[in-house]
N, CA, C and O atoms as a printed pandas DataFrame, in Angstrom:
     atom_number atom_name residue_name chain_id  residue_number  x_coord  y_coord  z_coord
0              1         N          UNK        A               1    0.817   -1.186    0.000
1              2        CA          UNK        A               1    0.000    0.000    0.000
2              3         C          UNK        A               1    0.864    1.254    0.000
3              4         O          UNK        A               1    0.644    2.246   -0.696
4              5         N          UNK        A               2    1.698    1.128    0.710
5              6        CA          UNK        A               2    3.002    2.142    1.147
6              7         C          UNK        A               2    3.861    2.481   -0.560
7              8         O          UNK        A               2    4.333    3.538   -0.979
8              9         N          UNK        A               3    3.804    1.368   -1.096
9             10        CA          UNK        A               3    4.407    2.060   -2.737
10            11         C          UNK        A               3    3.403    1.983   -3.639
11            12         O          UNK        A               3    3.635    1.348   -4.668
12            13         N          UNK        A               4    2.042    2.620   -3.451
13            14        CA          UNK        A               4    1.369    2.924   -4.268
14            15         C          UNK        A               4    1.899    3.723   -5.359
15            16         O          UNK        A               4    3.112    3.912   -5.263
16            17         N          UNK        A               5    1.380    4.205   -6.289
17            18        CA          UNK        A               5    1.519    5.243   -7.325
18            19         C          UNK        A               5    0.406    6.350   -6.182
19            20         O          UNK        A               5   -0.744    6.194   -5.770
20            21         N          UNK        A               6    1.797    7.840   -5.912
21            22        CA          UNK        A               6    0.996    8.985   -5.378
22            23         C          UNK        A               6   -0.181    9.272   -6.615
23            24         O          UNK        A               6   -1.079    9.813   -5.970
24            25         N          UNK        A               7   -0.535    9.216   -7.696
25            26        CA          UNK        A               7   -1.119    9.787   -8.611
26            27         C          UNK        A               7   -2.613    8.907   -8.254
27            28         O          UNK        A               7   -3.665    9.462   -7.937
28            29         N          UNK        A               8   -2.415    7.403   -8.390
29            30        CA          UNK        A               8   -3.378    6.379   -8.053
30            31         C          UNK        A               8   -4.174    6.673   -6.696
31            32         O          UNK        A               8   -5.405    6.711   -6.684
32            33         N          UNK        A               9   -3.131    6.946   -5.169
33            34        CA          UNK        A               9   -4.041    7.327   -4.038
34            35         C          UNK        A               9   -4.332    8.369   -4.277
35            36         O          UNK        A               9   -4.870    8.796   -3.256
36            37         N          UNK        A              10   -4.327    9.464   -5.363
37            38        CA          UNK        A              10   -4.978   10.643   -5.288
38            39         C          UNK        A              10   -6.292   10.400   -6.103
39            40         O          UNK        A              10   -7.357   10.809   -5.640
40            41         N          UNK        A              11   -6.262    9.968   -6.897
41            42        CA          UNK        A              11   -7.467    9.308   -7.064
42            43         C          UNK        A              11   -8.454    8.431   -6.024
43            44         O          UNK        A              11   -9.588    8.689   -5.623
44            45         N          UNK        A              12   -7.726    7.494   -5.797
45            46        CA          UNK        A              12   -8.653    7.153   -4.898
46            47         C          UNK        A              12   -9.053    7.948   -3.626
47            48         O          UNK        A              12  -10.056    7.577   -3.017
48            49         N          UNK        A              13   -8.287    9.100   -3.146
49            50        CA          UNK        A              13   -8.706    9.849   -2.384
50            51         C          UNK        A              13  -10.002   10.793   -2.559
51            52         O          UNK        A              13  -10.932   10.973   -1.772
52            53         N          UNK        A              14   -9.739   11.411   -4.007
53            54        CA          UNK        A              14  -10.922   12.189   -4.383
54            55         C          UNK        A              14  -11.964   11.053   -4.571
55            56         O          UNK        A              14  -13.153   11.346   -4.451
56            57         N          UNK        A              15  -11.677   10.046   -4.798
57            58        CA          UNK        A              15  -13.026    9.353   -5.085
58            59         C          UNK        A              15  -13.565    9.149   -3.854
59            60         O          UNK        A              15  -14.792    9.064   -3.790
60            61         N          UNK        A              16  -12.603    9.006   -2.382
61            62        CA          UNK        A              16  -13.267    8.736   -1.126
62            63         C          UNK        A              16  -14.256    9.973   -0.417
63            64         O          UNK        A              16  -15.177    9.919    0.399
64            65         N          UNK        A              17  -13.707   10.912   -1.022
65            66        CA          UNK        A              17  -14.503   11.961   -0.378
66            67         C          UNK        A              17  -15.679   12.336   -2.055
67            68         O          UNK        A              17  -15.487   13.377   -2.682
68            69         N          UNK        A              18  -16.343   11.722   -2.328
69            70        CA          UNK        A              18  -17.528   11.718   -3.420
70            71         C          UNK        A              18  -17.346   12.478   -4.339
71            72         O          UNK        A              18  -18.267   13.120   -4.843
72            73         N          UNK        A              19  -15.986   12.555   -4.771
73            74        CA          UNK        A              19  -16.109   12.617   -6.401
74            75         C          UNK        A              19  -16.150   11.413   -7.376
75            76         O          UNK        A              19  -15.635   10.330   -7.100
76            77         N          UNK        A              20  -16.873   11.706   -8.669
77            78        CA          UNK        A              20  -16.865   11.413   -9.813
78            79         C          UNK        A              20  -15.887   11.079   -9.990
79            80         O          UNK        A              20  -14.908   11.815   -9.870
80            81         N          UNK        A              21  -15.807    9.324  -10.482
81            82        CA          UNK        A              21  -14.486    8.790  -11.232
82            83         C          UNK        A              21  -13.655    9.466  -11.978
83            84         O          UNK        A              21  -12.436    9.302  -11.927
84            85         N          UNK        A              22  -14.509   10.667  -13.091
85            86        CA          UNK        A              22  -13.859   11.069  -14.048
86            87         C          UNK        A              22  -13.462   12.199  -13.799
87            88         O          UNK        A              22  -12.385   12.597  -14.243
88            89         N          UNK        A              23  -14.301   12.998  -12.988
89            90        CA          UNK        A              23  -13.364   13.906  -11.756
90            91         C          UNK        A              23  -12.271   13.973  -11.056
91            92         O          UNK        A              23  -11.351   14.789  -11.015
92            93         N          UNK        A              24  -12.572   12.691  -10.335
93            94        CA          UNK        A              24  -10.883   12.120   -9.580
94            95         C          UNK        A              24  -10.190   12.306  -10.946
95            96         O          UNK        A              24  -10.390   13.458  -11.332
96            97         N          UNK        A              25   -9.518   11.661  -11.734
97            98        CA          UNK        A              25   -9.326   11.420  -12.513
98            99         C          UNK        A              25   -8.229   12.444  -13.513
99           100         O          UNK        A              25   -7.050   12.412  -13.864
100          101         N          UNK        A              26   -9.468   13.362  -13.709
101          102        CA          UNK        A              26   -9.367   14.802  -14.380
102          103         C          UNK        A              26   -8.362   15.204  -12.980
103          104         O          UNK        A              26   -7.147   15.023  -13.066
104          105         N          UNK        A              27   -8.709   15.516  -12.260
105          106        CA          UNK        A              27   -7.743   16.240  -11.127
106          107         C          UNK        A              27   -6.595   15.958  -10.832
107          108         O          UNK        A              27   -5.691   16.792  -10.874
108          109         N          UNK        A              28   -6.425   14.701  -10.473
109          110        CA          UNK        A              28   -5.153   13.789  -10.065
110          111         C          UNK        A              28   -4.331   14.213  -11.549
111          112         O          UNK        A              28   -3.162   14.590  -11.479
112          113         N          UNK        A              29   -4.833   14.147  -12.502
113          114        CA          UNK        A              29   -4.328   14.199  -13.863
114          115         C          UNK        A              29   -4.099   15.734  -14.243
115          116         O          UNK        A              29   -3.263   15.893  -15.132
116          117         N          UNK        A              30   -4.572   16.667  -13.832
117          118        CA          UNK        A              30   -4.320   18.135  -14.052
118          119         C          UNK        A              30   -3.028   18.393  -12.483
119          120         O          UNK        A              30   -2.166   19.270  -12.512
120          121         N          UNK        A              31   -3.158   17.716  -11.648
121          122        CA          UNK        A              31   -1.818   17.807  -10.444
122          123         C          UNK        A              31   -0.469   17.198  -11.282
123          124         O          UNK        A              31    0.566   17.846  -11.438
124          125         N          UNK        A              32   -0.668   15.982  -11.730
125          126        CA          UNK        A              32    0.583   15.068  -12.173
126          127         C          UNK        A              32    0.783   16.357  -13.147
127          128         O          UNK        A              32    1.458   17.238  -12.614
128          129         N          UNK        A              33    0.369   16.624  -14.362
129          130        CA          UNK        A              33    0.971   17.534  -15.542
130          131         C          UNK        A              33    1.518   19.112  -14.873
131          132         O          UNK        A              33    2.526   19.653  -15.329
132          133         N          UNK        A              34    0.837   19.630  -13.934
133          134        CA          UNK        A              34    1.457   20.710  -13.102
134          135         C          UNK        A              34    2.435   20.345  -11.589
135          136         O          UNK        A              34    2.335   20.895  -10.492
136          137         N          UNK        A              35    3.003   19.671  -11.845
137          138        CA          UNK        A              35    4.003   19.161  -10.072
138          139         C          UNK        A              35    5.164   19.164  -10.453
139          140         O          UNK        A              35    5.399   18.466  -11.439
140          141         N          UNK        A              36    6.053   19.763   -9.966
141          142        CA          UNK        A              36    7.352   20.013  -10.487
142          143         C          UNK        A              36    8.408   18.771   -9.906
143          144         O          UNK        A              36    8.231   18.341   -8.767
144          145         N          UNK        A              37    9.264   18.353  -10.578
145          146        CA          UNK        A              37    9.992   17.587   -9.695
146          147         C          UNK        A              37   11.446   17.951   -9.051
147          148         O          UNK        A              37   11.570   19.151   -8.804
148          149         N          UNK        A              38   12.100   17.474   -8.867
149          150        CA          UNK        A              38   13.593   17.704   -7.943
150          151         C          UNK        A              38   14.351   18.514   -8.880
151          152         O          UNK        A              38   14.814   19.574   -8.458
152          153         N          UNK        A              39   14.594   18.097  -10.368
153          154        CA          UNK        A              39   15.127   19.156  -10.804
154          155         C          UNK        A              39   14.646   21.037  -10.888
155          156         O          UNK        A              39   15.411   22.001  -10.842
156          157         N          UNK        A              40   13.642   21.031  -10.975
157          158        CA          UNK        A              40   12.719   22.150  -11.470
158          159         C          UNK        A              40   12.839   22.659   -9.783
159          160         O          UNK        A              40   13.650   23.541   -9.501
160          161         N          UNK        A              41   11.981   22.039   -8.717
161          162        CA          UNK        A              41   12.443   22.785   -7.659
162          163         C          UNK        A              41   13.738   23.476   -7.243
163          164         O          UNK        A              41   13.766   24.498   -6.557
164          165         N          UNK        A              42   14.959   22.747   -7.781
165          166        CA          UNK        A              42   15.884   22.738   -7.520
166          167         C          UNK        A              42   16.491   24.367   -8.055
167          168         O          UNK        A              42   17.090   25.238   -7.426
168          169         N          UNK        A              43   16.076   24.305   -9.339
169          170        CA          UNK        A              43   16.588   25.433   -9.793
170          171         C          UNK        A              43   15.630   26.952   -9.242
171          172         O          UNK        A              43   16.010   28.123   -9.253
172          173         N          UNK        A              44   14.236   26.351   -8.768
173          174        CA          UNK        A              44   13.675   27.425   -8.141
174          175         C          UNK        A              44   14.283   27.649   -7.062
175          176         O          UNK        A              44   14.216   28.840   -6.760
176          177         N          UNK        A              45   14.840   27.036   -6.354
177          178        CA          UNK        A              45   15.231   27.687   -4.988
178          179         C          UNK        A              45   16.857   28.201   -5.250
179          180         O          UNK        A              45   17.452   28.951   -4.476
180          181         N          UNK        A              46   17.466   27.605   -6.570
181          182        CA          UNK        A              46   18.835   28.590   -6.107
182          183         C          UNK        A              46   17.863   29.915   -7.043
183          184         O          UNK        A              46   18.292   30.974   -6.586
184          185         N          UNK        A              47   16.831   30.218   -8.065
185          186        CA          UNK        A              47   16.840   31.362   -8.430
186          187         C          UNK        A              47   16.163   32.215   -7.310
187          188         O          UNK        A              47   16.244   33.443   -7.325
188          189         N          UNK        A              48   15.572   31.609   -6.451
189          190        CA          UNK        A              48   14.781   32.667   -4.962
190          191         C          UNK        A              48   16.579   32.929   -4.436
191          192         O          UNK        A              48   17.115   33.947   -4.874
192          193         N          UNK        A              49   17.131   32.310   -3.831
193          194        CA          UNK        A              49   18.382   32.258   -3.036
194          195         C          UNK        A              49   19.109   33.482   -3.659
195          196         O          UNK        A              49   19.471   34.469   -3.019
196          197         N          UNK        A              50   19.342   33.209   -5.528
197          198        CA          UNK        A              50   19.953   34.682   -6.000
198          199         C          UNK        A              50   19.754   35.774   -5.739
199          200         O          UNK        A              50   20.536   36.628   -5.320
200          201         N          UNK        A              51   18.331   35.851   -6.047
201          202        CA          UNK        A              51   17.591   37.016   -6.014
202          203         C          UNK        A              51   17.328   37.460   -4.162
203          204         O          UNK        A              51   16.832   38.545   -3.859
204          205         N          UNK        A              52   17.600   36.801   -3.486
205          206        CA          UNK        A              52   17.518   37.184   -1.898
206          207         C          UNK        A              52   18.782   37.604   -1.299
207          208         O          UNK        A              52   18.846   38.225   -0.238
208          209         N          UNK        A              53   19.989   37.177   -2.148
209          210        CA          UNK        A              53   21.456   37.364   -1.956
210          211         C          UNK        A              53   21.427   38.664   -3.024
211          212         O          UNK        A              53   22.379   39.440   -2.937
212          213         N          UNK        A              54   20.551   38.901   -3.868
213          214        CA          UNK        A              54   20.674   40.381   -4.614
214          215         C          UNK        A              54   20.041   41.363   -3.453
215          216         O          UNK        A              54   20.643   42.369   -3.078
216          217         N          UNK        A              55   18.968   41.030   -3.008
217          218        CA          UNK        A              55   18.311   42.263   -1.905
218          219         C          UNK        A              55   19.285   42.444   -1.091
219          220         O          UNK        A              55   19.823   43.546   -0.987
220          221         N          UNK        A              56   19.742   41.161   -0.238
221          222        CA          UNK        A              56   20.922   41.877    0.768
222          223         C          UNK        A              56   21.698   42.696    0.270
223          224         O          UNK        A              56   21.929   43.783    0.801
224          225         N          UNK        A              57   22.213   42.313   -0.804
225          226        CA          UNK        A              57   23.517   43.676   -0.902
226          227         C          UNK        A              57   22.637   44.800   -1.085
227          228         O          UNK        A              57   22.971   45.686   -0.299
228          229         N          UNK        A              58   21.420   45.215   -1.959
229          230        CA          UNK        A              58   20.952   46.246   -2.113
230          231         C          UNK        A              58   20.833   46.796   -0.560
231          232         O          UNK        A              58   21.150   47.966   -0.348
232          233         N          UNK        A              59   20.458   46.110    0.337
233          234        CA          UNK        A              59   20.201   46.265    1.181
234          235         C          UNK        A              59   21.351   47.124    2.460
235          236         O          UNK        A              59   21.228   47.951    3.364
236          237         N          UNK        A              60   22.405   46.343    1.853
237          238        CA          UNK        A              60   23.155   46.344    2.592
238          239         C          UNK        A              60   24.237   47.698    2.143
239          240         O          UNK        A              60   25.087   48.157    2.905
240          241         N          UNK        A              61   23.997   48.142    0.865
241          242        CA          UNK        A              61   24.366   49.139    0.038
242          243         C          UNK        A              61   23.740   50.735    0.646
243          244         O          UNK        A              61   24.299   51.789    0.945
244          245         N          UNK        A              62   22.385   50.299    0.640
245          246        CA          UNK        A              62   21.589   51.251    0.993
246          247         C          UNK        A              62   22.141   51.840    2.364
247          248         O          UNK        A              62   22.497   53.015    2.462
248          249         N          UNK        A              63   22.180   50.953    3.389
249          250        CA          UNK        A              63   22.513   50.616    4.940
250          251         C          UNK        A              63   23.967   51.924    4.685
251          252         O          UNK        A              63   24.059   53.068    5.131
252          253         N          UNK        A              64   24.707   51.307    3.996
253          254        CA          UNK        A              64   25.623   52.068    4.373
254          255         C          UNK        A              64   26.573   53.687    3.677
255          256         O          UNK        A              64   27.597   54.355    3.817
256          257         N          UNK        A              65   24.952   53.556    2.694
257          258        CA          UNK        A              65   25.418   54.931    2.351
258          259         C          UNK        A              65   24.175   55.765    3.085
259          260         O          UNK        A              65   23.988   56.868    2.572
260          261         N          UNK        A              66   23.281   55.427    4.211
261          262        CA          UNK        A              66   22.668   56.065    5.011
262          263         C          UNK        A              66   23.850   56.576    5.919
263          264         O          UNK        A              66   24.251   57.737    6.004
264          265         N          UNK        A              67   24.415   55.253    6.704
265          266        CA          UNK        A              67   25.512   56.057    7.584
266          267         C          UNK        A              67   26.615   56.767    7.129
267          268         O          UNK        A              67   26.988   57.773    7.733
268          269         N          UNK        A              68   27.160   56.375    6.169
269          270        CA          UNK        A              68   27.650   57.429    5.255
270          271         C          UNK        A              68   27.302   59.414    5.201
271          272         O          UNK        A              68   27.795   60.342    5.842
272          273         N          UNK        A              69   26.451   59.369    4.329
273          274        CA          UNK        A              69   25.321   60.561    4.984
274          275         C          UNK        A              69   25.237   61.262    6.167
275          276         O          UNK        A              69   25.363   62.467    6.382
276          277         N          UNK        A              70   24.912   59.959    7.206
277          278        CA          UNK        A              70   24.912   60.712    8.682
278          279         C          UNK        A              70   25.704   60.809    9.202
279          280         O          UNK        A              70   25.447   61.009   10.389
280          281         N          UNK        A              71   27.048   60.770    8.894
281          282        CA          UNK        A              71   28.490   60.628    9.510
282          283         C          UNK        A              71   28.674   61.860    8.924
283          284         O          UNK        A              71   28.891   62.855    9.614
284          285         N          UNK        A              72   28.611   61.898    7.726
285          286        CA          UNK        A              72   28.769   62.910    6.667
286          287         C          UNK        A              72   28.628   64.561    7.593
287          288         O          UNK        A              72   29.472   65.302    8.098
288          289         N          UNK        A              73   26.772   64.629    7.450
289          290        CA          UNK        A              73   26.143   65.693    8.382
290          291         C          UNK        A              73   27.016   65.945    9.619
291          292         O          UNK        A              73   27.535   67.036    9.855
292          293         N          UNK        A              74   27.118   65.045   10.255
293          294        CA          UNK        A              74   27.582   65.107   12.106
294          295         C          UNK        A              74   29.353   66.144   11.623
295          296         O          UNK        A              74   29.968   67.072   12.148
296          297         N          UNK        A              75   29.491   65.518   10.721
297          298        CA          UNK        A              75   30.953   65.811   10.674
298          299         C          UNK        A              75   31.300   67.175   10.454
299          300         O          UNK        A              75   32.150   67.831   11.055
300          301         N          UNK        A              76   30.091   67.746    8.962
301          302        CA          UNK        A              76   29.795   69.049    8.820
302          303         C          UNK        A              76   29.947   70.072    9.657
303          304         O          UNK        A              76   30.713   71.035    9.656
304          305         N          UNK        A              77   28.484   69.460   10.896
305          306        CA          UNK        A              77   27.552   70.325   11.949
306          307         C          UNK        A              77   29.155   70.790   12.438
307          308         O          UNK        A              77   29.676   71.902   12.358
308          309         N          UNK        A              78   29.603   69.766   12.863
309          310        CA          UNK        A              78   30.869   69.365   13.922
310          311         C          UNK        A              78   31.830   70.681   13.517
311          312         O          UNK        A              78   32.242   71.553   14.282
312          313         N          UNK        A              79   32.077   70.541   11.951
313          314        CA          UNK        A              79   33.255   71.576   11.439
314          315         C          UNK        A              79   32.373   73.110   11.490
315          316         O          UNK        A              79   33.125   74.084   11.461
316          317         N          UNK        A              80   31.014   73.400   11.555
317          318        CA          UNK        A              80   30.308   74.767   11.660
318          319         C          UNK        A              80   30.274   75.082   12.701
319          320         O          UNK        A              80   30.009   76.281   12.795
320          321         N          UNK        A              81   30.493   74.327   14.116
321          322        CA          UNK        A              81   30.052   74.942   15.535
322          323         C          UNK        A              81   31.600   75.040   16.038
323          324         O          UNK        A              81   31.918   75.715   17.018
324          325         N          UNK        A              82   32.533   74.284   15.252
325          326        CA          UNK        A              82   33.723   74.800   16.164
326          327         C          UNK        A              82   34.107   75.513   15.481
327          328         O          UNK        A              82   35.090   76.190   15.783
C-alpha cells in the first residue's frame, strides 16, 4: 500500500470523499501535468536564493550609504560649531 503510485491514491482519495471517477481522474491528472519535480524545484530555490542574496547587498548598500550621509552631516555640523 506504502508504494502505491501517489497519482493512483490521489485518485482514490478524491473518489473517497464523493467525487466522480472522471473527476478524480481529471484532477489527479491536471496535479501530475502541473508538479514540479527535484530538478525544477531545484533550480527554483537557487533562483529565490539569488535574487535574496541580490536584496541583501541592495540592502546592505543602501545601509551604508545612510551612515555614510549621517556621519557625513555630524561631521559638517561638527566643522560649523567649532
Amino acid at each position: 500500500m506504502a508504494a502505491m503510485n501517489p497519482i493512483l491514491r490521489l485518485r482514490r482519495a478524491f473518489r473517497s470523499m464523493g467525487a466522480e471517477p472522471e473527476q478524480a481522474d481529471e484532477v489527479a491528472d491536471a496535479i501530475d501535468d502541473h508538479a514540479y519535480g527535484r530538478r525544477e524545484s531545484d533550480m527554483r530555490y537557487a533562483q529565490l536564493m539569488a535574487e535574496y542574496r541580490r536584496d541583501m547587498e541592495r540592502l546592505r548598500n543602501e545601509f551604508l550609504l545612510g551612515v555614510l550621509i549621517i556621519v557625513g552631516i555630524a561631521v559638517a555640523i561638527l566643522a560649523l560649531v567649532n
